[in-house]
C-alpha positions, 0 to 999 in steps of 0.5 A, spaced: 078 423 041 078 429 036 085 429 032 089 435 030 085 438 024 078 438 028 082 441 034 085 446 030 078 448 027 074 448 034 080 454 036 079 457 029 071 457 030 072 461 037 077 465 034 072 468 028 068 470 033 074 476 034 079 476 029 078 476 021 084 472 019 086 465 022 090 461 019 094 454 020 101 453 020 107 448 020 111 453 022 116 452 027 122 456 025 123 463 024 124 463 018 118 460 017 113 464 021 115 470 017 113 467 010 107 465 014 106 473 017 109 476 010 103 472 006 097 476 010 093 481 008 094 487 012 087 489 010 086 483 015 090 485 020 090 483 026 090 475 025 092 469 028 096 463 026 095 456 029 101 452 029 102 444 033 108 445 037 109 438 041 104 434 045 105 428 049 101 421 052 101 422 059 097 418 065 098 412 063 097 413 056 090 416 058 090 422 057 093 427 051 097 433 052 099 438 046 102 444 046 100 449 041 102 456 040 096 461 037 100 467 034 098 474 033 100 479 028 098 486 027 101 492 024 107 496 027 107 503 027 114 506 030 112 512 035 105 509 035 102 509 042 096 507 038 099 501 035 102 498 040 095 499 045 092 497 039 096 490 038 095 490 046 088 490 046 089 485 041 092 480 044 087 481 051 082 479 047 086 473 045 087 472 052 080 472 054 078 467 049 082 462 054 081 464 061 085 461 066 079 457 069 079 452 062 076 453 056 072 446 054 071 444 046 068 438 044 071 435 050 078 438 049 080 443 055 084 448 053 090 452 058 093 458 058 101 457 058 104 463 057 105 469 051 112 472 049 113 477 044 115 474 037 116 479 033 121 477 027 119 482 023 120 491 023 112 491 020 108 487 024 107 486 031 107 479 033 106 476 041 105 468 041 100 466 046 101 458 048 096 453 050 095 447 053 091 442 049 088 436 054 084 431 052 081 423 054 084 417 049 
């Protein structure tokens, strides 16, 4: 069974493929993104954040669910179509990186849940794309 820290470095393994910065985070709140998102090196956008959010043991106490929502951010132009299909494309890549179909790690599959825009701040532009994490204990 692999624990929090290894999944989050096989997600960060996949994500360096693609996008140059990827960072862990405890955020849950706001607020606390928006620390997260303020400390970025724009020069490195766009980015994604790994944050846990919950995770359950279902089937009898066979199997581990988790819950984690990857965060992307890039920049935000106002009266910037280019911006914005650039933050799109952005997060299509994301999007691909865990296809419907299951993406497998090291014995962990990974499902595509959801994705929302999760801007909190006029400079970025940010989409939270949710993921279910599945694995045998």
């Amino acid at each position: 069974m692999r624990n929090l820290q290894e999944i989050a470095e096989d997600i960060r393994s996949l994500l360096a493929e693609t996008f140059r910065t990827i960072r862990f985070s405890t955020a849950e709140m706001t607020p606390q993104l928006l620390s997260e998102i303020k400390a970025m090196n724009e020069s490195r956008l766009p980015a994604v954040v790994i944050v846990f959010g919950s995770g359950q043991i279902v089937e009898n106490a066979r199997k581990q669910m988790l819950k984690l929502t990857l965060v992307l951010i890039d920049r935000f132009v106002a009266g910037s179509d280019e911006r914005a299909i650039s933050a799109w494309t952005s997060l299509q890549t994301l999007m691909n990186l865990f296809p419907a179909d299951v993406t497998e790690m090291n014995g962990v599959f990974y499902l595509p849940v959801q994705f929302y825009n999760a801007s909190g701040d006029p400079k970025y532009a940010c989409f939270a794309f949710e993921v279910e994490a599945h694995q045998a204990i």
